[in-house]
VEXKEKE-607902 format. One record per atom (N, C-alpha, C): atom name; x, y, z; residue in one letter. Coordinates in steps of 0.1 Angstrom, whole numbers. Each point is the difference from the previous one (the first is absolute). Layout:
% VEXKEKE-607902
<atomo->CA, c1->X, c2->Y, c3->Z, residuo->A>
...
//
This chain:
% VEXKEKE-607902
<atomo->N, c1->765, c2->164, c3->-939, residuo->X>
<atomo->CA, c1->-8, c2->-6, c3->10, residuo->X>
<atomo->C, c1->-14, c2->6, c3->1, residuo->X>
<atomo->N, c1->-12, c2->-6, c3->8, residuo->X>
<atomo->CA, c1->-7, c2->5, c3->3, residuo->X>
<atomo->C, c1->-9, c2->-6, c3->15, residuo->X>
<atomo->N, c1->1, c2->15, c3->5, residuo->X>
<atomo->CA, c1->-1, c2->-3, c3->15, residuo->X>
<atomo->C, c1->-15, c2->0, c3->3, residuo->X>
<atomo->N, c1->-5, c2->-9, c3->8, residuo->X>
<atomo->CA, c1->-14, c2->-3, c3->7, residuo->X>
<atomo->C, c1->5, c2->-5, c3->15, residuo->X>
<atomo->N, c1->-12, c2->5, c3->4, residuo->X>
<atomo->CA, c1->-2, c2->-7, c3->12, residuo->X>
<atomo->C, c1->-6, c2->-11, c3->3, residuo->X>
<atomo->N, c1->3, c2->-9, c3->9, residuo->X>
<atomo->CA, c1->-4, c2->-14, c3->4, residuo->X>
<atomo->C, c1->-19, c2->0, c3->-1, residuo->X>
<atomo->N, c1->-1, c2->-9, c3->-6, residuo->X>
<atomo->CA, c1->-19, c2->-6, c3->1, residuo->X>
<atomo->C, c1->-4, c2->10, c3->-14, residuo->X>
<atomo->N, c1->9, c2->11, c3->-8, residuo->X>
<atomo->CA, c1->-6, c2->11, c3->-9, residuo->X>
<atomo->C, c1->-3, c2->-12, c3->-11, residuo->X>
<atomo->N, c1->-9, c2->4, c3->-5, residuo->X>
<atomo->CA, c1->-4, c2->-7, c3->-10, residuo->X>
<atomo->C, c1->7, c2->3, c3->-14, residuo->X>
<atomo->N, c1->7, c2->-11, c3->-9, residuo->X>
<atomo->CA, c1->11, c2->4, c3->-8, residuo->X>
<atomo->C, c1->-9, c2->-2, c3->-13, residuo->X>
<atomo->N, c1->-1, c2->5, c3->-9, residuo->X>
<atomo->CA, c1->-9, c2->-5, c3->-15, residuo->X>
<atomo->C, c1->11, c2->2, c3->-11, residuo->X>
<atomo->N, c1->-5, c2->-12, c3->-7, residuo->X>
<atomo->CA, c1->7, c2->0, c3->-7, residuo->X>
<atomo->C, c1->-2, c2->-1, c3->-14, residuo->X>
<atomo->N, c1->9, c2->5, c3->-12, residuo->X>
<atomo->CA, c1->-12, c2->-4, c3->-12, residuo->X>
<atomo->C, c1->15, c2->-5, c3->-14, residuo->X>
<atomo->N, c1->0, c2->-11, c3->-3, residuo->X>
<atomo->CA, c1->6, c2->-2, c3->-12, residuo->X>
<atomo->C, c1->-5, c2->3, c3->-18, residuo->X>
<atomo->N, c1->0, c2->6, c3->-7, residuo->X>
<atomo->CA, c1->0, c2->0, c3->-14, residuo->X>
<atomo->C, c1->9, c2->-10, c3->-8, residuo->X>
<atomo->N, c1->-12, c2->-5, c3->-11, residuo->X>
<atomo->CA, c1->7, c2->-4, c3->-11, residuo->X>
<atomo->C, c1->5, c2->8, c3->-9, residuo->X>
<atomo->N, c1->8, c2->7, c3->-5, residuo->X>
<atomo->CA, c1->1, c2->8, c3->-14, residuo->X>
<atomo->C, c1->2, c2->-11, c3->-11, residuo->X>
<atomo->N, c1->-7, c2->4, c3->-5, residuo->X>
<atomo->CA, c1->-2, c2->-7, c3->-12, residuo->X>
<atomo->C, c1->-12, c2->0, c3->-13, residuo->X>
<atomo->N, c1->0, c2->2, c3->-12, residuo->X>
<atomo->CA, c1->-7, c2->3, c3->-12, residuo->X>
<atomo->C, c1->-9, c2->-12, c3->4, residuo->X>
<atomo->N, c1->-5, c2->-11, c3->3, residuo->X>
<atomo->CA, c1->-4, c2->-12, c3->-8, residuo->X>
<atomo->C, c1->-12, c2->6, c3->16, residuo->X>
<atomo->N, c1->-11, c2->-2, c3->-1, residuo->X>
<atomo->CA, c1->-8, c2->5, c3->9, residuo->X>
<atomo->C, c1->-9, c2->-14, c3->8, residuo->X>
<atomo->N, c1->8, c2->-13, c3->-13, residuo->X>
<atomo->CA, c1->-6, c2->-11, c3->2, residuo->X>
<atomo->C, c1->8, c2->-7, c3->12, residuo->X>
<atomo->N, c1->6, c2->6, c3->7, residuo->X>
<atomo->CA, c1->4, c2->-5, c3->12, residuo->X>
<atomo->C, c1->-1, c2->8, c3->14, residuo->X>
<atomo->N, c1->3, c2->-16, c3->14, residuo->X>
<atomo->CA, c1->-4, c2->7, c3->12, residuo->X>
<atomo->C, c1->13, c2->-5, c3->5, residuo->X>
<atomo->N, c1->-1, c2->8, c3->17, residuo->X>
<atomo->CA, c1->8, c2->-3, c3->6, residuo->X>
<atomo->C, c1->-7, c2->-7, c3->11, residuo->X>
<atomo->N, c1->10, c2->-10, c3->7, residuo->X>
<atomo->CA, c1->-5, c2->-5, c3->17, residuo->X>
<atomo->C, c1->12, c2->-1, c3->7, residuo->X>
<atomo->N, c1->-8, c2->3, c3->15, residuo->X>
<atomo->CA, c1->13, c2->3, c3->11, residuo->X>
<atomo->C, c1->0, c2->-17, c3->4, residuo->X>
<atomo->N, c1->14, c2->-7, c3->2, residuo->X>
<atomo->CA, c1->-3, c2->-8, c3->-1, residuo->X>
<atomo->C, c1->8, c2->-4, c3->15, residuo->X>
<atomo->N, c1->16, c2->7, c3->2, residuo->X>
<atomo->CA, c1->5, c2->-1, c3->13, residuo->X>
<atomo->C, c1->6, c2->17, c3->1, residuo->X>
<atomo->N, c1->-2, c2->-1, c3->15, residuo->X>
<atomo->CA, c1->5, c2->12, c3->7, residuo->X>
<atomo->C, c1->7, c2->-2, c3->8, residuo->X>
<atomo->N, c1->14, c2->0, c3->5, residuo->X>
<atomo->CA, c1->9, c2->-4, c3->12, residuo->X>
<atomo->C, c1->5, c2->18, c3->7, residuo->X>
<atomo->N, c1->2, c2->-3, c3->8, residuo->X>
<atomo->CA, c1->5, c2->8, c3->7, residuo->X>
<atomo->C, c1->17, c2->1, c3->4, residuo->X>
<atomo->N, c1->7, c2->2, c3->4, residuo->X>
<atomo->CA, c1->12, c2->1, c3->8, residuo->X>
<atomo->C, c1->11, c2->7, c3->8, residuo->X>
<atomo->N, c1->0, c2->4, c3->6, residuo->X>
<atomo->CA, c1->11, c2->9, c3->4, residuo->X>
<atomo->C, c1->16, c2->7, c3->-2, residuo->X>
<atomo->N, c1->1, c2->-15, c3->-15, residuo->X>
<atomo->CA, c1->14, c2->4, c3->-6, residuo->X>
<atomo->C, c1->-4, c2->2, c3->-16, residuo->X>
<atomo->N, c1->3, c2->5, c3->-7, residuo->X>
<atomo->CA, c1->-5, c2->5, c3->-10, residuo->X>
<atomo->C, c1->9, c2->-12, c3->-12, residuo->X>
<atomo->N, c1->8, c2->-6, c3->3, residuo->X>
<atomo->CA, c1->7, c2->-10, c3->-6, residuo->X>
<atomo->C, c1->0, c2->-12, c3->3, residuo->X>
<atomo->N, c1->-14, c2->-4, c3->10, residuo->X>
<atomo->CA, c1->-3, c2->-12, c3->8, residuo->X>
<atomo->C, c1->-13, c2->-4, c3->-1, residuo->X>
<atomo->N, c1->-6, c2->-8, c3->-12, residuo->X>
<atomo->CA, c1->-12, c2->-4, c3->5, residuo->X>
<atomo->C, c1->-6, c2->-12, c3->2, residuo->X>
<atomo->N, c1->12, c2->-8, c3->9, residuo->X>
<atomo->CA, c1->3, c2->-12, c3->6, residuo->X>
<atomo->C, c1->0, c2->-2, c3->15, residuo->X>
<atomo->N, c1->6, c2->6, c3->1, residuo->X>
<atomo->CA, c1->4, c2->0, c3->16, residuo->X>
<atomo->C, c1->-11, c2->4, c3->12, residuo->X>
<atomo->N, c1->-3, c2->11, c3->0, residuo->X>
<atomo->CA, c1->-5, c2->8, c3->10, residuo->X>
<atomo->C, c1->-13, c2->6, c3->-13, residuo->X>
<atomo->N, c1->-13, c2->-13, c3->6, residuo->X>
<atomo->CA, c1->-9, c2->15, c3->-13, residuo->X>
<atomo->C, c1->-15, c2->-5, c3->1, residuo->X>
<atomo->N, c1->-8, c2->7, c3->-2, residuo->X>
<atomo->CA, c1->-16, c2->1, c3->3, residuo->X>
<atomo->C, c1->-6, c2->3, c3->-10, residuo->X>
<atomo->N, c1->-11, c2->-13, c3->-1, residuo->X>
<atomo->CA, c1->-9, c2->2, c3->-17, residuo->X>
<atomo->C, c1->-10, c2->6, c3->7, residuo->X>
<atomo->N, c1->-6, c2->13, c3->-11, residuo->X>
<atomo->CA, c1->-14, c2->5, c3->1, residuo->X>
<atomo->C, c1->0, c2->-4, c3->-7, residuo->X>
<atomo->N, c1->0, c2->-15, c3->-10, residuo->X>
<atomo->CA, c1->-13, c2->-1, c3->-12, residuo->X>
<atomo->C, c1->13, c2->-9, c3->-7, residuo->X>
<atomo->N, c1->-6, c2->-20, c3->5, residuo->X>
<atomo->CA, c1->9, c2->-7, c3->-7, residuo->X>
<atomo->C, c1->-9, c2->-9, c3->-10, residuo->X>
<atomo->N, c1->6, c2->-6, c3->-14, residuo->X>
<atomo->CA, c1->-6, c2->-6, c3->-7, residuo->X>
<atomo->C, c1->-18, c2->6, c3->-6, residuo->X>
<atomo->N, c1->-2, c2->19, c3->1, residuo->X>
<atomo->CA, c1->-15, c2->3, c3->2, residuo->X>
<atomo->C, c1->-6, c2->0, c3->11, residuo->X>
<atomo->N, c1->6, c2->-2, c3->10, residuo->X>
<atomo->CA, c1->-7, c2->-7, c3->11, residuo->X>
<atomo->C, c1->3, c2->12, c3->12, residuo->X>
<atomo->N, c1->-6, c2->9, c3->5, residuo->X>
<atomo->CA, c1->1, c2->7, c3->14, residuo->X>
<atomo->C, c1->4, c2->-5, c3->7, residuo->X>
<atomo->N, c1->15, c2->3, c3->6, residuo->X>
<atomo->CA, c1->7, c2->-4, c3->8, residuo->X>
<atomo->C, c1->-5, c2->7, c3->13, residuo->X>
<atomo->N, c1->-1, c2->12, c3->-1, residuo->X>
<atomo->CA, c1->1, c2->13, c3->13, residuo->X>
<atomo->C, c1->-15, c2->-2, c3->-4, residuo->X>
<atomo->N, c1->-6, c2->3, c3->18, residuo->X>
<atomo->CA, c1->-17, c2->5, c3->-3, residuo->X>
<atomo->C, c1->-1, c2->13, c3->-3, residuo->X>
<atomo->N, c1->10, c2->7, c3->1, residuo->X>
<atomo->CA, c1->-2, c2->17, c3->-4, residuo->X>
<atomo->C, c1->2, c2->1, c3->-14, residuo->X>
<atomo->N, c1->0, c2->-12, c3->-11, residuo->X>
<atomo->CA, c1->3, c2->3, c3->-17, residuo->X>
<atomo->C, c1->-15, c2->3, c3->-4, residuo->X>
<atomo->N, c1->-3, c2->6, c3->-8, residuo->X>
<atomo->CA, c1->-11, c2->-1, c3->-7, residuo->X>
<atomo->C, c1->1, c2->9, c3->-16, residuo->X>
<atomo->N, c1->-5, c2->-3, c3->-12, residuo->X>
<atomo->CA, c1->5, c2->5, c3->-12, residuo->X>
<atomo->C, c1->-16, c2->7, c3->0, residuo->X>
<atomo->N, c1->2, c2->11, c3->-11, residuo->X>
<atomo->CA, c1->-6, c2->9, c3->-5, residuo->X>
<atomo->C, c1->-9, c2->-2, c3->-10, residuo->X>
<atomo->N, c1->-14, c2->2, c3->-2, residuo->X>
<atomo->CA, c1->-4, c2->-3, c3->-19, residuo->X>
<atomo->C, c1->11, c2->10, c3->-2, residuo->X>
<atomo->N, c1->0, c2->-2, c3->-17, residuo->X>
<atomo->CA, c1->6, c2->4, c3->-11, residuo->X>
<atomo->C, c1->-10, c2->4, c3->-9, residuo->X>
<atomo->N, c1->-2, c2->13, c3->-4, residuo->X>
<atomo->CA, c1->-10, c2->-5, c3->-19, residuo->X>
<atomo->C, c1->11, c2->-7, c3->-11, residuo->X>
<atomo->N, c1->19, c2->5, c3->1, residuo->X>
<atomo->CA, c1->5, c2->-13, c3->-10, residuo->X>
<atomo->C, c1->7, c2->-10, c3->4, residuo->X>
<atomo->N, c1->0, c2->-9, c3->-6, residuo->X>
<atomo->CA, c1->6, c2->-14, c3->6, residuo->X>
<atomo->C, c1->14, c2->3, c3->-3, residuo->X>
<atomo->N, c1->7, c2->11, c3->-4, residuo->X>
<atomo->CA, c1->14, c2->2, c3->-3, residuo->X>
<atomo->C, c1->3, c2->5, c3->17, residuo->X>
<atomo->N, c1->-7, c2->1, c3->4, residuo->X>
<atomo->CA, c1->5, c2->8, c3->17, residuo->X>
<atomo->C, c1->-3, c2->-4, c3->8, residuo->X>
<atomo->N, c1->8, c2->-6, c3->11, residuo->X>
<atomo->CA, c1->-6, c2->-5, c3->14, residuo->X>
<atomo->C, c1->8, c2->13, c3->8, residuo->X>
<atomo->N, c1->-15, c2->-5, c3->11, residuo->X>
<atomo->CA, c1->5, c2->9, c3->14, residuo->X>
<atomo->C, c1->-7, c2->-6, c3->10, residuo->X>
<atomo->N, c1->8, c2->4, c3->7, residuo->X>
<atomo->CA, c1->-4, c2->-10, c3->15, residuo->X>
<atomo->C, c1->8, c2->6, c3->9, residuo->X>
<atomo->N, c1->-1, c2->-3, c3->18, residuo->X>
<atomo->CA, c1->7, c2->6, c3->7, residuo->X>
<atomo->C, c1->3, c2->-11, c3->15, residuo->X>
<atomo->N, c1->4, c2->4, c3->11, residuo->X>
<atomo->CA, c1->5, c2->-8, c3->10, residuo->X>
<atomo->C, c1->4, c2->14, c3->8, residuo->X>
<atomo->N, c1->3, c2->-1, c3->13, residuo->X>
<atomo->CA, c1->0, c2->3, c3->13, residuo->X>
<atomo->C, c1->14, c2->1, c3->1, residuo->X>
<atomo->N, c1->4, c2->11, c3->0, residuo->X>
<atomo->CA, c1->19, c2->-3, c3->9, residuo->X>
<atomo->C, c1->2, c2->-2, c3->10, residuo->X>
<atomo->N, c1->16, c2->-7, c3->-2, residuo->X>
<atomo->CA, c1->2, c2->-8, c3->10, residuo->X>
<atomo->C, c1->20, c2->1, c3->4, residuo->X>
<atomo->N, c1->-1, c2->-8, c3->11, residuo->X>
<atomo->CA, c1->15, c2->2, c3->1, residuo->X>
<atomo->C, c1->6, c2->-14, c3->5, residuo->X>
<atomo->N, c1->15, c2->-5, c3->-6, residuo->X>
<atomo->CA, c1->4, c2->-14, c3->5, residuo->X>
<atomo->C, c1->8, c2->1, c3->14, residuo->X>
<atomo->N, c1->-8, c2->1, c3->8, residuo->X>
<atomo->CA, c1->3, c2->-6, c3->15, residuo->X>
<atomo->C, c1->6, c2->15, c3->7, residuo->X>
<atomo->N, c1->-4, c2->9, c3->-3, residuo->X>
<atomo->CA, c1->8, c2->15, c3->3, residuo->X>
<atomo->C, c1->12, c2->0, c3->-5, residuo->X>
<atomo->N, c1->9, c2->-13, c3->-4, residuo->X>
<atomo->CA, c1->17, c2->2, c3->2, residuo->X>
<atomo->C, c1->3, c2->8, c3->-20, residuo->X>
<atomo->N, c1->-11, c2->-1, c3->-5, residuo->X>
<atomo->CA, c1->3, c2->9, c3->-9, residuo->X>
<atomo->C, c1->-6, c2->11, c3->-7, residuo->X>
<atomo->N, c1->0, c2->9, c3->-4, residuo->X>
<atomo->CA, c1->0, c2->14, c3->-4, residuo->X>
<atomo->C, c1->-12, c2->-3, c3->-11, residuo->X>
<atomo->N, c1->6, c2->-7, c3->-9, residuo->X>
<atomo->CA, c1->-10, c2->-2, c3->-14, residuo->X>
<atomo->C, c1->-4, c2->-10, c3->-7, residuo->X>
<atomo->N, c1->-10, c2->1, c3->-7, residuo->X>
<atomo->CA, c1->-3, c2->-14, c3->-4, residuo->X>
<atomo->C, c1->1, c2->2, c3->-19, residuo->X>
<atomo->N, c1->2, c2->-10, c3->-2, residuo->X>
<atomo->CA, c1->4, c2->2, c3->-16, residuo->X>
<atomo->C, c1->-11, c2->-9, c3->-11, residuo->X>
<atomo->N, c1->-5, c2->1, c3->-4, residuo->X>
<atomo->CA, c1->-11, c2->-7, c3->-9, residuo->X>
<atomo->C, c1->1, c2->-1, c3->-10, residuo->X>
<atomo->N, c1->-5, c2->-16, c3->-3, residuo->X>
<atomo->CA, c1->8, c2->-5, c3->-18, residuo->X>
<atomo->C, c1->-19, c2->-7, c3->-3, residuo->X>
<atomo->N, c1->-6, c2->2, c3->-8, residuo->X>
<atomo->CA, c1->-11, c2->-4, c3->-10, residuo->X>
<atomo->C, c1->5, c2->-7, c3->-8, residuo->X>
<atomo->N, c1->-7, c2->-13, c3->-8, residuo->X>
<atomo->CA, c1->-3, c2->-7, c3->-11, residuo->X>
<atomo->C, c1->-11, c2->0, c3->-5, residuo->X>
<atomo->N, c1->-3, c2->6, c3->-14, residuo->X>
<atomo->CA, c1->-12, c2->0, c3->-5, residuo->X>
<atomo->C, c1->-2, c2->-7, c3->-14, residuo->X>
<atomo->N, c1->-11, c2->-3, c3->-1, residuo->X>
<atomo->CA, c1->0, c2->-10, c3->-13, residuo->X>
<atomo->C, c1->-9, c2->7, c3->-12, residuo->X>
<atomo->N, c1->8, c2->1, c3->-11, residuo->X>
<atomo->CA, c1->-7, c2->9, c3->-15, residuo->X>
<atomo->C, c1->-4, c2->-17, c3->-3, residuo->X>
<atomo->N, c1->-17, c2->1, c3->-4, residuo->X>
<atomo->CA, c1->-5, c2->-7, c3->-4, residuo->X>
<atomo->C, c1->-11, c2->6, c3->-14, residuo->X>
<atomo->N, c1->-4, c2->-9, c3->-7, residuo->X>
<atomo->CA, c1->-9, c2->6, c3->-9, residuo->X>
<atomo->C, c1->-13, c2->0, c3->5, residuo->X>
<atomo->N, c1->-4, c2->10, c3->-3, residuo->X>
<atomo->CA, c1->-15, c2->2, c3->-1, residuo->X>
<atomo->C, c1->-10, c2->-10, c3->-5, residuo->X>
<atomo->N, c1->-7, c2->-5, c3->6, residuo->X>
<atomo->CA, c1->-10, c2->-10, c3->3, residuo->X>
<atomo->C, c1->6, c2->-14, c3->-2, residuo->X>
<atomo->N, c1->13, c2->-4, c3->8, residuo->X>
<atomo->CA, c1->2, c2->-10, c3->-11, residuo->X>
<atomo->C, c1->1, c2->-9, c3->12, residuo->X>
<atomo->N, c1->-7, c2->-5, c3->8, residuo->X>
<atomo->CA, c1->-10, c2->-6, c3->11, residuo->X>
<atomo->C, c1->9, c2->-11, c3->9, residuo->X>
<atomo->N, c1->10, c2->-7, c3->-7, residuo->X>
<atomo->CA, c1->7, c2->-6, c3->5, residuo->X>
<atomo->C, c1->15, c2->4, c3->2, residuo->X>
<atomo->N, c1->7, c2->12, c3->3, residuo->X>
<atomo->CA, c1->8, c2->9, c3->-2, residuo->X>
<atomo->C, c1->5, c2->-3, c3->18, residuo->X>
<atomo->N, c1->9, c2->7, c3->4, residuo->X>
<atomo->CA, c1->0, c2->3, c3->14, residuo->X>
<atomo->C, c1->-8, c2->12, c3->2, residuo->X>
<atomo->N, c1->-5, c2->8, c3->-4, residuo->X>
<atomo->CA, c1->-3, c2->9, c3->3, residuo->X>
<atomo->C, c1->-17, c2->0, c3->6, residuo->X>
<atomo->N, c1->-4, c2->-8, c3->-9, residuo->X>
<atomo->CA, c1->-20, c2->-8, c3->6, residuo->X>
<atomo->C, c1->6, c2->-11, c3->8, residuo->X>
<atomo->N, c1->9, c2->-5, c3->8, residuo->X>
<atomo->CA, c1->3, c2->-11, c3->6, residuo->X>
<atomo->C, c1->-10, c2->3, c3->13, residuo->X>
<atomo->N, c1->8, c2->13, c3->11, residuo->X>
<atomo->CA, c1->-2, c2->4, c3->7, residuo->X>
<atomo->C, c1->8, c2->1, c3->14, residuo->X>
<atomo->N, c1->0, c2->-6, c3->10, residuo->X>
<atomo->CA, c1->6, c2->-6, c3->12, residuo->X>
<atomo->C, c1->4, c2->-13, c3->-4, residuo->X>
<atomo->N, c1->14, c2->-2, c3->-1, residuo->X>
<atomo->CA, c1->5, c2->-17, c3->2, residuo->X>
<atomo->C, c1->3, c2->-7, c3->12, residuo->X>
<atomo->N, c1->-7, c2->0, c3->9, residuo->X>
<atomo->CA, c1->4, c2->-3, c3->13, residuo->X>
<atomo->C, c1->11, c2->-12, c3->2, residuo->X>
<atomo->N, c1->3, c2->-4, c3->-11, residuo->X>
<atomo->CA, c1->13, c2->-12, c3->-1, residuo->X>
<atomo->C, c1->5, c2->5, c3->-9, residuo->X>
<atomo->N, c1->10, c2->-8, c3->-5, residuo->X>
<atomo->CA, c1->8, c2->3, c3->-6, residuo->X>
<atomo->C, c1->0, c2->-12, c3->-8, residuo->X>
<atomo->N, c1->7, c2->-4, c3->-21, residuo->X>
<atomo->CA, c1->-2, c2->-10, c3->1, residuo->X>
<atomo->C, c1->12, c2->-8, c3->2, residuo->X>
<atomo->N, c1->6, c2->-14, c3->-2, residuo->X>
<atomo->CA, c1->11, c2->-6, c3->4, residuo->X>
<atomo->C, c1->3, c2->-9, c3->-14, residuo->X>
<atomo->N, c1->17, c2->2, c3->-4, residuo->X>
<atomo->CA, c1->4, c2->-4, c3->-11, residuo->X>
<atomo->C, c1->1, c2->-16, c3->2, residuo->X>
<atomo->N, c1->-6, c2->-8, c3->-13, residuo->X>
<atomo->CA, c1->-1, c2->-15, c3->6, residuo->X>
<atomo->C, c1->10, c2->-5, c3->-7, residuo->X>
<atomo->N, c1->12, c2->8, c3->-7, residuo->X>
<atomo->CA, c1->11, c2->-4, c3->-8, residuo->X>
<atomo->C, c1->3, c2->-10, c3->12, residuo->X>
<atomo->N, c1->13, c2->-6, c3->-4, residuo->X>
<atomo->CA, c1->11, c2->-9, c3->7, residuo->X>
<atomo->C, c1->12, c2->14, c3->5, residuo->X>
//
């Protein structure tokens, strides 16, 4: 675990490891939760679809596109619990390759399957 105090500012930084230099990463969702086995029920996005959920998110320059960092404000679910548990999705995209998720940016929608 790692303990903070409420409003502390949390930063955070993921790596790619990886030889191929021709790729990036993007934060794409960040949920929050209280149950470490639950990220359905009970849970709070800093940062859905690219999109800042929390106004306390904000990401970092990088000089490589293999590393994001960014950070958000702690917080607690409703006092009745002790800790909060945090799950990231990030997307390995290629390097310059413009129509990727990664140059997308914010999807403030989502899109919808027109199958039958």
């Amino acid at each position: 675990p790692y303990y903070i105090d409420l409003n502390q500012n949390v930063f955070l930084q993921a790596y790619l490891h990886s030889s191929d230099k021709d790729l990036m990463l993007f934060v794409d969702t960040c949920v929050a939760s209280p149950d470490p086995y639950d990220f359905n029920t009970l849970v709070y996005y800093i940062i859905k679809n690219g999109c800042a959920r929390d106004s306390s998110f904000s990401t970092f320059y990088s000089p490589y596109k293999y590393l994001a960092r960014f950070k958000f404000n702690a917080f607690e679910f409703i006092k009745r619990h002790t800790s909060v548990y945090m799950k990231c999705e990030l997307d390995v995209c290629r390097l310059r390759d413009y129509s990727s998720r990664c140059y997308q940016g914010c999807m403030s929608r989502s899109k919808r399957d027109l199958s039958s």
